[in-house]
C-alpha positions in Angstrom: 0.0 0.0 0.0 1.5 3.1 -1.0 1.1 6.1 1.7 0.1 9.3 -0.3 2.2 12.3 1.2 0.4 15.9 2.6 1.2 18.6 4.5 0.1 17.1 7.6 2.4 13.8 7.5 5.5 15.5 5.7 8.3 15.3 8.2 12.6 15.5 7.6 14.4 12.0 7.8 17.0 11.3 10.6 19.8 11.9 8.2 18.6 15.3 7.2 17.8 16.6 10.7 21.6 15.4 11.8 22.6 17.7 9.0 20.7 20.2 10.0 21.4 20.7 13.1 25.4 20.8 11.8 24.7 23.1 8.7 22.5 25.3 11.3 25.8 25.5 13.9 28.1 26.3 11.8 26.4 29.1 10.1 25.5 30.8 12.8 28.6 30.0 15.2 31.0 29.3 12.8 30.0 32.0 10.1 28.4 34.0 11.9 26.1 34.1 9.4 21.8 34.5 10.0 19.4 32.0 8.8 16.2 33.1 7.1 14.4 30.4 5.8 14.7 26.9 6.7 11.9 24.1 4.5 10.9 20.9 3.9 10.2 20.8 -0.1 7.2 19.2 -0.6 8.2 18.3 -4.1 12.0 17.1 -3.8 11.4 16.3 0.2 14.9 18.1 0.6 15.2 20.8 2.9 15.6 24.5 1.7 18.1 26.9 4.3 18.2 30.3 3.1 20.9 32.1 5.1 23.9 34.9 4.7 24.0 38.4 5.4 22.5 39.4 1.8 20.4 35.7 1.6 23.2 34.8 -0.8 23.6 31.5 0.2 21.2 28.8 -0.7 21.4 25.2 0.5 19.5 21.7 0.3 19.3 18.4 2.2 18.7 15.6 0.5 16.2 13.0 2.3 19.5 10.8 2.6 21.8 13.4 4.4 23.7 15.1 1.4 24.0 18.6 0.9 23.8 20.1 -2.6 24.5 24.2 -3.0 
């Protein structure tokens, strides 16, 4: 049986929130940089981090942990 995704039962994978949490530390204590927008995808399932000074710098998670600029 095939579980049809929405809104309400979209959640991050463990491997994603591990990188999270790491990507989220070391721009902001690391860089010293601010984060602006951090979401799930609903399309892709990665996670979107919008972050830097000028929102130049644009990240996503992969559901299996990667990062991809």
């Amino acid at each position: 049986m095939v579980k049809k995704l929405t809104n309400d039962n979209l959640q991050p994978t463990a491997e994603q929130l591990q990188c999270l949490y790491r990507l989220c530390h070391q721009l902001t204590n690391v860089m010293f940089q601010p984060i602006h927008i951090v979401r799930l995808d609903e399309r892709s399932l990665n996670i979107f981090i919008l972050a830097g000074q000028n929102e130049e710098i644009e990240l996503e998670i992969t559901p299996n942990g990667s990062i991809e600029p």
